[in-house]
C-alpha positions as CSV (number, residue, x, y, z in Angstrom):
1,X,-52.6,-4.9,13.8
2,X,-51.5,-1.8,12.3
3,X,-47.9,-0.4,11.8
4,X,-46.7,2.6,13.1
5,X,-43.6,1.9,10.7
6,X,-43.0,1.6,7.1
7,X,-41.3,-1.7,6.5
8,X,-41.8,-2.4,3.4
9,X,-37.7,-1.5,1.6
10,X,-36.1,-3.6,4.8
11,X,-38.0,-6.5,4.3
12,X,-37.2,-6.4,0.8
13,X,-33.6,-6.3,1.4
14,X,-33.5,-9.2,3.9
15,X,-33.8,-12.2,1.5
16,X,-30.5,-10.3,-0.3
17,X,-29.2,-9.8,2.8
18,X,-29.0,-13.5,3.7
19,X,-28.1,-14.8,-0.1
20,X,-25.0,-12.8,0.1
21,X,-23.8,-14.3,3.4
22,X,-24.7,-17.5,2.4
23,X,-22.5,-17.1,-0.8
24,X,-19.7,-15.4,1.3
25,X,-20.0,-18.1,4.0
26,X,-19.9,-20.8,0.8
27,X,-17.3,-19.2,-1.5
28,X,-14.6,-18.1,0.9
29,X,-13.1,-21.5,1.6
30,X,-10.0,-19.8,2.8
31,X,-10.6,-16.2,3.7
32,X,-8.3,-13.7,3.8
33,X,-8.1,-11.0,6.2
34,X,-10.4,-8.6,4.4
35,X,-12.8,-11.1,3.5
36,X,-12.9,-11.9,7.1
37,X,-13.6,-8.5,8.0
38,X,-16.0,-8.0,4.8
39,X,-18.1,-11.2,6.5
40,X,-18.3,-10.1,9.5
41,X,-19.2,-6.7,8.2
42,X,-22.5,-8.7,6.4
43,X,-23.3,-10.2,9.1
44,X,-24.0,-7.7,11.2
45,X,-26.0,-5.6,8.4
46,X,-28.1,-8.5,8.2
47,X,-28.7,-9.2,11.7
48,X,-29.5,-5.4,12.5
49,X,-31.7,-5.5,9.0
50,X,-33.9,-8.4,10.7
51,X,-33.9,-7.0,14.6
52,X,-34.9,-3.3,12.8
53,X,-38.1,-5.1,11.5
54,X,-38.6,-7.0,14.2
55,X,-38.7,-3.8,16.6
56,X,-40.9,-1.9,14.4
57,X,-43.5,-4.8,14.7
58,X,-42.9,-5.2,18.5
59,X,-43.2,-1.3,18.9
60,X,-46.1,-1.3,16.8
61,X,-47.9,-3.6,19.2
62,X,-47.2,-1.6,22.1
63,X,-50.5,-2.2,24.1
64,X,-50.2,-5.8,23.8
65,X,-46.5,-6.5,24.8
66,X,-44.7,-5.8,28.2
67,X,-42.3,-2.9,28.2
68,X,-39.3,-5.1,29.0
69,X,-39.4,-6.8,25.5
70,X,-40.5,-3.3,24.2
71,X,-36.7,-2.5,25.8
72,X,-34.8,-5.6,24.6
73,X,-35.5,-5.2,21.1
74,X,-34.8,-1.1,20.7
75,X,-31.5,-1.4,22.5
76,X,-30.6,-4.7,20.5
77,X,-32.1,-2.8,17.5
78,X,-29.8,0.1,18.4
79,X,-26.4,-2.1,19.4
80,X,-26.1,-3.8,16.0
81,X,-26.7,-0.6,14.3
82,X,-23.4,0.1,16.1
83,X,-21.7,-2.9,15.7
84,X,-22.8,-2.8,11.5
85,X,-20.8,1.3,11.4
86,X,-17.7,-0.4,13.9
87,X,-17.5,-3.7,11.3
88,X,-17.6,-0.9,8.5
89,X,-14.4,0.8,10.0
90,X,-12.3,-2.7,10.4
91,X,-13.5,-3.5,6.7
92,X,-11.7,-0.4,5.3
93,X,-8.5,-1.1,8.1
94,X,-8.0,-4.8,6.2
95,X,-8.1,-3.5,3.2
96,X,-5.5,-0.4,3.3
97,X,-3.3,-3.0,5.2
98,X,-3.4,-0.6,8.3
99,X,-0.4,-1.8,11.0
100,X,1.8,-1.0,14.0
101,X,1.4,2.3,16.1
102,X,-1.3,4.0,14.3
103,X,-3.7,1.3,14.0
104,X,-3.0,0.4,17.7
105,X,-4.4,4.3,18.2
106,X,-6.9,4.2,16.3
107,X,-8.4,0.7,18.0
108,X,-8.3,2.0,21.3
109,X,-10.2,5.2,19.7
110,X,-12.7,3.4,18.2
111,X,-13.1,0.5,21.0
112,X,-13.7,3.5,23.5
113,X,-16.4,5.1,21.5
114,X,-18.0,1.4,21.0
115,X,-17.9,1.2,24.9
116,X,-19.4,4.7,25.7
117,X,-22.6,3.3,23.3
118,X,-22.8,0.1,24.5
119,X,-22.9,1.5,28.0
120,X,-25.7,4.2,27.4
121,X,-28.4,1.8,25.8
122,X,-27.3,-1.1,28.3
123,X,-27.9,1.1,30.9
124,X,-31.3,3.0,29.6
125,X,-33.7,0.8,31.0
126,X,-32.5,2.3,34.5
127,X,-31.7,5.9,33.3
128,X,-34.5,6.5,30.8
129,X,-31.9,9.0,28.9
130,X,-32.0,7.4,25.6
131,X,-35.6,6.3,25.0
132,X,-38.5,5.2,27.2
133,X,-42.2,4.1,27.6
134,X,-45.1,5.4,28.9
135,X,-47.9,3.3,30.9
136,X,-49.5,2.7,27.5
137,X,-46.3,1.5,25.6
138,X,-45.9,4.3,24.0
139,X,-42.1,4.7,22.4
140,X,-40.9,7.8,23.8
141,X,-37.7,9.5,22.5
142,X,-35.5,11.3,25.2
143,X,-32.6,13.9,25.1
144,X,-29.7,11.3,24.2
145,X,-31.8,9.2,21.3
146,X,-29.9,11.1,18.7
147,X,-26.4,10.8,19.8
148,X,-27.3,7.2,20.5
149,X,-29.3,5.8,18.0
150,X,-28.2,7.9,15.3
151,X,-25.1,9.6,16.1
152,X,-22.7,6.5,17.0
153,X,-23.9,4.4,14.1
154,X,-23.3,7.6,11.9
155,X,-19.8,8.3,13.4
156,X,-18.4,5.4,12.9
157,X,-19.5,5.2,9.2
158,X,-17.8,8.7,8.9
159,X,-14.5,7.4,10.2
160,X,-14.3,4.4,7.8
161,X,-15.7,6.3,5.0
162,X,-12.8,9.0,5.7
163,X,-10.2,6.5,6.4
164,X,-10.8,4.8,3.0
165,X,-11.2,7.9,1.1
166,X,-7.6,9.1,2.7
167,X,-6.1,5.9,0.9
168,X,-8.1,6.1,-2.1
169,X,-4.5,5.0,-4.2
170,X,-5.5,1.3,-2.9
171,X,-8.4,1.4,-6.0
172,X,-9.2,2.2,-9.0
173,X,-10.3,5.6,-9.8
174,X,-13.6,4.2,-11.1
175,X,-14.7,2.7,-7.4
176,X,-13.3,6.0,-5.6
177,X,-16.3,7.2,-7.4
178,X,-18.8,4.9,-6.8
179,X,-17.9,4.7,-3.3
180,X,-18.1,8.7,-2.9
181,X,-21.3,8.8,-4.9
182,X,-22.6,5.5,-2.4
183,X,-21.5,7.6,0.9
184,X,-22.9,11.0,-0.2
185,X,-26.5,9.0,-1.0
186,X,-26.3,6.7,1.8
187,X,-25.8,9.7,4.5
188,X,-28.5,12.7,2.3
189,X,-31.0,9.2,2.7
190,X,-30.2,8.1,6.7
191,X,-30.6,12.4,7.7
192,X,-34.0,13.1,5.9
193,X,-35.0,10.0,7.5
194,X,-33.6,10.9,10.8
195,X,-34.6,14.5,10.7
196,X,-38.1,14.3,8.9
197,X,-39.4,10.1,7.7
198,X,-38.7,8.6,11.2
199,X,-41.6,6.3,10.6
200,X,-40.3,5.1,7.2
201,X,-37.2,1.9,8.1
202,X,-34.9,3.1,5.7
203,X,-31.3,3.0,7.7
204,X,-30.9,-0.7,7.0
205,X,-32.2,-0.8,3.2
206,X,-29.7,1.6,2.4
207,X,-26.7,0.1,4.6
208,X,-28.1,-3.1,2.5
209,X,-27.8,-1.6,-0.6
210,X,-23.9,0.2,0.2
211,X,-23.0,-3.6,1.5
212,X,-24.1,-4.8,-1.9
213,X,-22.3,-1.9,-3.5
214,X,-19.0,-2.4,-2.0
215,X,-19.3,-6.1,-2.8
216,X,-20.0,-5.9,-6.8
217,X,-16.9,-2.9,-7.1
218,X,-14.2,-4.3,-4.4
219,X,-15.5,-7.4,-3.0
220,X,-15.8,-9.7,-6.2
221,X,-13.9,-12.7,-5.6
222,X,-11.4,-12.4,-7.9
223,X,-11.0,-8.7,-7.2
224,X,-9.9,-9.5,-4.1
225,X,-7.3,-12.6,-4.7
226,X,-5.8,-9.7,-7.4
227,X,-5.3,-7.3,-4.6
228,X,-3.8,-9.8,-2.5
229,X,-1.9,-11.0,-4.7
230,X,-0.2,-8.0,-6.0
231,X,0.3,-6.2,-2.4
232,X,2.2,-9.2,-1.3
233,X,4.3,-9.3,-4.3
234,X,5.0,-5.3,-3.4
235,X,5.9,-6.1,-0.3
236,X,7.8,-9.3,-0.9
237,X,9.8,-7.0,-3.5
238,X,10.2,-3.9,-0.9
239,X,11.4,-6.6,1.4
240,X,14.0,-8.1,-1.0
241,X,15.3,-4.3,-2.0
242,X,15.8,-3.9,1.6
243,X,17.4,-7.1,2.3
244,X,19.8,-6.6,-0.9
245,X,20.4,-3.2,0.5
246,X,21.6,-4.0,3.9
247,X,23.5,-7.0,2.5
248,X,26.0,-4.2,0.4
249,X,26.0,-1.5,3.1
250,X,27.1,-4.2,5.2
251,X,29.9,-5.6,2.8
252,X,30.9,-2.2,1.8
253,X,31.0,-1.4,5.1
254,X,33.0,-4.5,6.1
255,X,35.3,-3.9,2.7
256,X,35.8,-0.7,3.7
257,X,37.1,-1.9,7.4
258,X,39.6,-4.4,6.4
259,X,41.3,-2.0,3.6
260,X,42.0,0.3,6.6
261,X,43.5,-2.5,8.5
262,X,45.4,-3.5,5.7
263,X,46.9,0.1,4.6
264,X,48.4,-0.1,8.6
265,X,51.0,-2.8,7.6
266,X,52.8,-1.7,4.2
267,X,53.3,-5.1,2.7
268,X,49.6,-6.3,3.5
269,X,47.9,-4.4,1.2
270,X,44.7,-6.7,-0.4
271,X,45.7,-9.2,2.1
272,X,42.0,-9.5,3.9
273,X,40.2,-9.6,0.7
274,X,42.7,-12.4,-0.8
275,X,42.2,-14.2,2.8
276,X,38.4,-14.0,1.9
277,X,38.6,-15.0,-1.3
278,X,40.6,-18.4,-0.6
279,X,38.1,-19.2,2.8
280,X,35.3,-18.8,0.8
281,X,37.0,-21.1,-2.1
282,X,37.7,-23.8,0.6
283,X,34.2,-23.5,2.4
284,X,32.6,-24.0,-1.1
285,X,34.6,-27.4,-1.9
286,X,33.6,-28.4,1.3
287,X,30.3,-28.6,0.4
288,X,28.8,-25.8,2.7
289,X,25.6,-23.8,1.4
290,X,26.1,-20.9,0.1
291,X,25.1,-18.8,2.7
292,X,27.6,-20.3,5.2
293,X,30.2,-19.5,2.3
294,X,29.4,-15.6,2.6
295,X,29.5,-15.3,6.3
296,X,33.2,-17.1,6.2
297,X,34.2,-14.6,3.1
298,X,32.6,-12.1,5.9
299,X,35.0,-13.5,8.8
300,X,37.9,-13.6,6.4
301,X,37.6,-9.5,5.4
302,X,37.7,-9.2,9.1
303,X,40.1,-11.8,10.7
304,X,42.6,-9.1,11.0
305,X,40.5,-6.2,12.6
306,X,42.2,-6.4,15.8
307,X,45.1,-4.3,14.3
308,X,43.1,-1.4,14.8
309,X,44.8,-1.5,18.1
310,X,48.2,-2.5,17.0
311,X,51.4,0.7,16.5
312,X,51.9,1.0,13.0
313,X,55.5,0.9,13.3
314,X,55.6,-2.6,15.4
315,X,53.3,-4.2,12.0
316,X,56.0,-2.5,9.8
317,X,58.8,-3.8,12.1
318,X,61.9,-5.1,10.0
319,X,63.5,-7.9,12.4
320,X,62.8,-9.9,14.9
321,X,60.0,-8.8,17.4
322,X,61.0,-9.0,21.6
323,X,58.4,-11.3,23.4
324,X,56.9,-8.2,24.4
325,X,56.2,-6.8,21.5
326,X,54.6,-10.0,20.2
327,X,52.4,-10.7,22.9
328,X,51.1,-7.0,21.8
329,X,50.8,-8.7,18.4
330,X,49.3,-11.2,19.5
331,X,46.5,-9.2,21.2
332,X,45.2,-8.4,17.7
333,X,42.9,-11.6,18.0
334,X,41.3,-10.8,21.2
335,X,40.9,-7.2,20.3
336,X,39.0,-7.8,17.2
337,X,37.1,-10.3,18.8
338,X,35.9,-8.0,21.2
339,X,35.1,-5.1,18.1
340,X,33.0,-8.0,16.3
341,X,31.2,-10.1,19.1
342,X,28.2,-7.2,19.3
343,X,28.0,-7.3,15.4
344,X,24.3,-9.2,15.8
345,X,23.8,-9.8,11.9
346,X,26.5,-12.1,11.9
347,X,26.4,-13.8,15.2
348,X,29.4,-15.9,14.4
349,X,31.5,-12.9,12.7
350,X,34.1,-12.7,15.3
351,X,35.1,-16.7,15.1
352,X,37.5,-15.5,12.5
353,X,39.3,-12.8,14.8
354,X,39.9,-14.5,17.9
355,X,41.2,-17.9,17.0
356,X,42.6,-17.6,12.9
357,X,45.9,-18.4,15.0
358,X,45.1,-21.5,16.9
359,X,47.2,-24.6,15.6
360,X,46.0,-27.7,14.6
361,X,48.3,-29.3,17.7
362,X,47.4,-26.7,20.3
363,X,50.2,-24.7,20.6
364,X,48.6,-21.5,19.0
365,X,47.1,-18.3,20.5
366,X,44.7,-16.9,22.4
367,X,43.2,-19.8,23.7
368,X,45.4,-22.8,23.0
369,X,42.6,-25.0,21.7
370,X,43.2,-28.0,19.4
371,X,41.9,-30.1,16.9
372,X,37.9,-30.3,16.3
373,X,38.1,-28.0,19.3
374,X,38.9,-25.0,16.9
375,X,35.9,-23.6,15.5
376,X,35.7,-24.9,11.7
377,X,35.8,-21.4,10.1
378,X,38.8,-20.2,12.3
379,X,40.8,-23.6,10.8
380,X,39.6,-22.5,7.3
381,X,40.8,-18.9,7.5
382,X,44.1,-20.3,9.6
383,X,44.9,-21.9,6.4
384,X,44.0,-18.9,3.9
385,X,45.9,-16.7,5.9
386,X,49.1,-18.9,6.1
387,X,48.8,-19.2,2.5
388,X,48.8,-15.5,1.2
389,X,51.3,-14.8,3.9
390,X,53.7,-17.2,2.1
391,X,52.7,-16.2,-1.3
392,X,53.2,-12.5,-0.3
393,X,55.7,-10.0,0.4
394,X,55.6,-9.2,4.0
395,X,58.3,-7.1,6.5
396,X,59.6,-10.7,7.7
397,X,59.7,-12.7,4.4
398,X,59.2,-12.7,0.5
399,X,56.7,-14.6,-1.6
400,X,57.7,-18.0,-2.0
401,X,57.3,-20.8,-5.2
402,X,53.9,-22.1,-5.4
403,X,55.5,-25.6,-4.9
404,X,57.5,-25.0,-1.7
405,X,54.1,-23.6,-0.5
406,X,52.5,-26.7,-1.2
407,X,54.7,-28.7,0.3
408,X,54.9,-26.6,3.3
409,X,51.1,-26.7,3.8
410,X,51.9,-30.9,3.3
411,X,54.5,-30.7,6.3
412,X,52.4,-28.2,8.8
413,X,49.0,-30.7,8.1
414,X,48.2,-32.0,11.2
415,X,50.6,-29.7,13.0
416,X,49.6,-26.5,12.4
417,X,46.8,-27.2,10.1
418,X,43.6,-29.3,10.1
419,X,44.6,-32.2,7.4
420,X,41.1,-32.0,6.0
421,X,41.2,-28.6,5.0
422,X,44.7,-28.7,4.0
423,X,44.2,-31.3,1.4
424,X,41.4,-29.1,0.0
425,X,44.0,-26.2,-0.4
426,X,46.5,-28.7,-1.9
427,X,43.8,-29.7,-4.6
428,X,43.3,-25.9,-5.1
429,X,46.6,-25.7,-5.8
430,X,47.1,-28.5,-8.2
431,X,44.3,-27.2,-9.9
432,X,45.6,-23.7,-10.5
433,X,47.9,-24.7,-13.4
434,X,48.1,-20.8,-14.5
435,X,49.5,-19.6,-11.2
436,X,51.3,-16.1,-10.7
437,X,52.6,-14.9,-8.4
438,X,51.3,-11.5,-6.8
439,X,54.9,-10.1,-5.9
440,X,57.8,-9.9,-8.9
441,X,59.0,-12.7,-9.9
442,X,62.1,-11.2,-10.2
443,X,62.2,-10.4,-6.2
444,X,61.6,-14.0,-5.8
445,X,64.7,-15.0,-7.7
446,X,66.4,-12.3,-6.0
447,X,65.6,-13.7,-2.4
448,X,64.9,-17.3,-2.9
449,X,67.8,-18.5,-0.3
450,X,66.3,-16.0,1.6
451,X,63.1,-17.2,2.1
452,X,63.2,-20.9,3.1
453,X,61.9,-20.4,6.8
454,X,58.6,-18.4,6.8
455,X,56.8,-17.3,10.2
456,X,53.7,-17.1,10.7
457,X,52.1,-14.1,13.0
């Protein structure tokens, strides 16, 4: 039998064909994503290379084979063409990383124009508008072979090749080159043989040979792991910068929010920061991770938010407050609850607000809870507030010795305070030999009768 095709530069290509899917199939124990894509890519080269050579053969024997298997073979010889340019495209998409909305876009693009090919050689052998036979066998090529044959597989080469060259920063300036001089070679080849050697198989030695190509410059094993490896680290490091970032805007932010709470009452100036300070202290000798320490720290800047709401003259209030006037005191835990509860990067950020004031015995506010009942961060700030409100100078009371407020954190424990934490404090306290106090020492002495009896608000 004599050929009507030249087969010789496919066949040749085969046997490389299948070594380097064997070694791909053998060597990528774990594949990444772009090797994945890079297999798949080989695989379909290969398979199209093989059913290219078979068609020729079949074609060739067209007086001796029925037109049906004349069919099957063209239009499989015509869909893995397609399917070698659409595994092409999804190569060059896992290796510039391509995600979210645009690559959603582009998928649907690309699957549509795959469907539209698919569609047109599965449906030939009833419409005859790609290729058909005479009553002799003879291959006959009709108004749509172009488009179809050629132009699909061609297209979606294009697209890749485009794609990749638009996000040529992903390689070394060395491949960019060898992949442009590939591309420009591979298409000049695939039109003269389209346009003028359409009885010389060429498409398929030359996809073989750009398969090859991208393998030795991109592919290589070690190439690859490189690649991976440094992209994740980028984007490890992008994700860390981001993380670091939000973490200050957000204590800055925070910082920024309990100063202007503080400037509201004159004698409270610091006082949220202090509050912070001590709560994360005690949540550290408890033992709890440092994370949990830094939301608590984040709850103590902000235990005190609620004042937003309060007159500045009732904070400032020299005296005795009416009932009325302390119930709208009072409402400074509920209100700042209800600023921090949508806060969703700290879910637990407005524990602090609402029940700082809860007593150990149940006979705080809002809520009147007691005991284990209190949530543990709310007894820890309880504590740190009481403290810097006895060891500073407020509108009700002056700073008092650090022993009397030792001994008064002794008396309230298990009253007003949970006796756990309150023996934490006391061993804080006992530890700080170098004490000083934050208000004159000289208005302590001044007031020291004065400031036996301290309340708490």
């Amino acid at each position: 039998m004599t050929l009507d095709y030249n087969i010789f530069l496919e066949v040749a290509v085969i046997p490389l064909d299948i070594v380097l899917c064997t070694y791909l199939i053998i060597r990528y124990k774990n594949p990444t994503k772009v090797n994945l894509a890079f297999r798949r890519f080989a695989f379909f080269i290969t398979v199209a290379d093989i059913i290219d050579v078979a068609t020729a053969i079949v074609t060739s024997a067209r007086g001796r084979i029925p037109n049906p298997v004349h069919y099957f073979f063209n239009i499989t010889d015509s869909v893995f063409a397609a399917l070698s340019g659409f595994a092409f495209i999804y190569y060059v998409y896992a290796y510039v990383e391509m995600e979210g909305p645009e690559h959603k876009r582009r998928s649907i693009t690309n699957l549509i124009l795959l469907d539209i090919d698919l569609i047109l050689l599965l449906t030939n052998p009833l419409t005859g508008w790609v290729f058909t036979y005479d009553s002799n066998g003879n291959y006959i090529h009709q108004f749509l072979f172009i488009p179809v044959a050629y132009g699909f597989p061609i297209l979606f080469f294009i697209i890749g090749s485009v794609y990749l060259l638009g996000h040529r920063e992903k390689y070394k300036r060395s491949q960019v080159v060898m992949l442009v001089a590939a591309l420009i070679i591979t298409s000049t080849l695939f039109l003269l043989q389209m346009l003028f050697f359409d009885d010389v198989l060429i498409t398929f030695f030359i996809a073989s040979i750009g398969m090859l190509v991208v393998f030795l410059s991109l592919e290589t094993p070690d190439y690859v792991e490189l690649v991976q490896t440094l992209t994740e680290l980028h984007e490890t490091r992008a994700r860390e910068a981001a993380a670091q970032a939000k973490a200050r805007l957000s204590q800055e932010v925070m910082l920024a929010l309990s100063k202007a709470v503080d400037a509201k009452d004159h004698y409270t100036k610091g006082h949220s920061e202090r509050v912070a300070g001590y709560a994360r202290e005690i949540a550290r000798r408890l033992g709890k991770p440092e994370n949990e320490q830094e939301e608590i720290y984040s709850m103590g800047l902000l235990h005190d938010v609620g004042k937003i709401g309060v007159q500045e003259e009732l904070l400032n209030k020299k005296g005795g407050l009416t009932k009325e006037e302390f119930d709208i005191i009072k409402s400074h835990t509920t209100t700042g609850w209800e600023i921090l509860k949508t806060i969703t990067e700290i879910p637990g950020l407005s524990t602090g607000a609402r029940w700082h004031h809860e007593r150990f015995d149940g006979t705080g506010y809002p809520d009147g809870l007691s005991g284990k009942a209190i949530p543990e961060e709310a007894r820890i700030i309880c504590l740190a507030d009481c403290y810097d409100a006895m060891t500073s100078k407020r509108s009700y009371s002056y700073p008092r010795a650090q022993g009397d407020v030792k001994a008064e954190i002794i008396r309230c424990s298990g009253t007003q305070f949970d006796p756990d934490i309150a023996k934490v404090l006391v061993e804080m306290i006992d530890a700080d030999k170098d004490y000083q106090l934050r208000e004159l020492q000289r208005e302590l002495e001044e007031t020291a009768s004065d400031s036996q009896n301290t309340v708490f608000t």
